[in-house]
Each structure stands twice: as C-alpha cells, then as structure tokens.
C-alpha positions in Angstrom: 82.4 118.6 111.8 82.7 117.1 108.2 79.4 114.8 107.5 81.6 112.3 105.4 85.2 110.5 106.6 86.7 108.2 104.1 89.6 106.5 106.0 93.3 106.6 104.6 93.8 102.8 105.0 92.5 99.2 105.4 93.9 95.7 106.1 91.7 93.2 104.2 93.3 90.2 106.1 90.0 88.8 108.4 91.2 89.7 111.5 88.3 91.8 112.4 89.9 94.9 112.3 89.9 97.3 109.5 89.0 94.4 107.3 86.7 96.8 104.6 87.0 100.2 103.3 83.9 101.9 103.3 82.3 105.4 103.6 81.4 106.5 107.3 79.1 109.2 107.7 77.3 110.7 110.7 74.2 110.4 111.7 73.5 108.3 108.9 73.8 112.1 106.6 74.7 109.9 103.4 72.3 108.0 102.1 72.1 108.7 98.0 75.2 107.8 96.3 75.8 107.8 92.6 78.7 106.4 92.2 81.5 105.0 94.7 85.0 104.0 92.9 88.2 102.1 93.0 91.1 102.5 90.6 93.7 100.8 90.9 97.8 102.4 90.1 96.8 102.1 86.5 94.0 103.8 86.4 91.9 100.6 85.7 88.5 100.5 87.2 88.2 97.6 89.8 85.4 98.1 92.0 82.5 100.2 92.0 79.2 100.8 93.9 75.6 102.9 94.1 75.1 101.6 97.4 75.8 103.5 100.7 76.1 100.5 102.2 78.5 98.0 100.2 82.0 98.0 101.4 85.4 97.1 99.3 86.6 94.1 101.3 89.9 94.6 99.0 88.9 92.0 96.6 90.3 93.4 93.1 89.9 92.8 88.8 92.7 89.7 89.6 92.1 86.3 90.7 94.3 86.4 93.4 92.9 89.5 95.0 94.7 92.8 95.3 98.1 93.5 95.8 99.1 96.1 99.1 99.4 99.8 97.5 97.6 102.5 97.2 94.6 102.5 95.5 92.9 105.6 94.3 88.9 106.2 94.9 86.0 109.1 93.8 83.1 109.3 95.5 79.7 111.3 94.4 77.4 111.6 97.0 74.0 113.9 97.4 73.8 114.7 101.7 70.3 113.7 102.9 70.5 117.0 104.9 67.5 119.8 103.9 70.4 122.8 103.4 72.2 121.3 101.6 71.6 118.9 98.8 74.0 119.2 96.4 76.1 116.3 94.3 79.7 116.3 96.0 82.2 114.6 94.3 85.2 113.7 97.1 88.2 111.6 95.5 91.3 110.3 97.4 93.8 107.6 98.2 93.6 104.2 100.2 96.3 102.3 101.4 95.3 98.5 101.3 97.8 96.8 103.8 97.9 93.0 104.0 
C-alpha cells in the first residue's frame, strides 16, 4: 500500500465535492514537506506550499482564477515513518475541471 495518493483531478466549483487538490496520505505518514508545486501549461509557477496541510482550491497567478486543463505538480516529501526517511520527490498531472 503506497503511503502517499495524489489524485488525478479536482472540480474547484464549491459544491462540496472534489472542491481542493491536496496530498492524502495514510495514517497521517506525511507530515514534513519541503516543497508542494503547481505549474501551470507553461511551466509558470502558480501555487506553492511547505505545508502538509494547505490545499490548492484551484485559485491560480490570474485574476479570474484558473482556467480547466491540466496542470502539472512536484512534490518533495520526507515520510514520518522510522525505516524510511528519505526526501521523495513525486511529480505528476491534475486535471482541474470546472
């Protein structure tokens, strides 16, 4: 069982559902995180985060919020567990749906 699940897509749209992007983690395993990134198609920098517990709620560098598309990320993360504490960097894809 992987300690870390980043999900593939969010719908900032406040209906309750799905409305952030953030990292889930069991049993509370991630609690140090240097750094937690958005990009968007560009490669620009538009979010970014130390904390395990801040979300993206989809707001972006724009006044007008983010556009739908796919949205790059990279995470690095040390695991709280005593075999293994290691810096991980994970990096993926999001799709922000509105």
């Amino acid at each position: 069982v992987r300690p870390v699940y980043i999900p593939s897509a969010f719908s900032p749209n406040n209906d309750g559902f799905n409305d952030i992007f953030y990292i889930q983690a069991r049993d509370n395993s991630v609690t140090r995180i240097k750094s937690f990134l958005i990009f968007n198609r560009w490669g620009e920098l538009i979010w970014e985060s130390t904390d395990a517990l801040m979300a993206w709620d989809g707001a972006g560098s724009s006044p007008d919020g983010t556009e739908t598309g796919l949205y790059a990320w990279r995470l690095s993360i040390r695991p709280q567990t005593l075999e293994d504490r290691t810096l991980r960097e994970l990096k993926g894809h999001v799709a922000l749906l509105r």
